[in-house]
N, C-alpha and C positions, 0 to 999 in steps of 0.2 A: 235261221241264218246259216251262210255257207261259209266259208273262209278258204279261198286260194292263195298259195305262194308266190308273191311278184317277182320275177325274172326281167332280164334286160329285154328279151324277146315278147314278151307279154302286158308289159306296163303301159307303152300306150295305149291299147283298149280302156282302160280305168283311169285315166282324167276325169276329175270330180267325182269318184266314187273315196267312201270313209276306209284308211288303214288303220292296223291296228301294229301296233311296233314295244319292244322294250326298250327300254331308257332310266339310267341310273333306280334299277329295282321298281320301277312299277312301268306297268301298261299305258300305253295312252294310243287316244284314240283321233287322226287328225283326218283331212281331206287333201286331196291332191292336186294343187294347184297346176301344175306341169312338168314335168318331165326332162332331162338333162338331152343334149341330141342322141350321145351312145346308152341312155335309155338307163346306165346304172346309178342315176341318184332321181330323186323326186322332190320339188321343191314344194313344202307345207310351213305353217303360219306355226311356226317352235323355234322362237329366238334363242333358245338353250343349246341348240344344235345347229345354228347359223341359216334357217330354216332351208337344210337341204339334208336328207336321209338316204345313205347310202343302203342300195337294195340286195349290193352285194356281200357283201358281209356282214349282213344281220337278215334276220329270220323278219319279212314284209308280208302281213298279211292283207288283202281286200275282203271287204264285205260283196260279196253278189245275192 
């Protein structure tokens, strides 16, 4: 497996592909339901985080 860094410029191509993100000290691993218009949050199924993940200030990885 590969792991790229999601940017605001790059996060549309990967709708429905698995991220991989930090959150209170462990890893998790979710899917990307959609996307914000200016592309800096991604909306995933993690009610802990109001299921929306900001891509810019924290480190977003994709599976490719």
């Amino acid at each position: 497996m590969t792991y790229i860094r999601l940017t605001p410029e790059n996060v549309f191509q990967y709708i429905g592909h698995s991220i991989t993100f930090r959150t209170r000290n462990s890893y998790i691993t979710k899917t990307i339901l959609r996307t914000s218009p200016t592309g800096k949050t991604v909306r995933i199924d993690h009610p802990d985080l109001y299921n929306w993940v900001e891509i810019v200030n924290r480190i977003v990885l994709v599976e490719v």
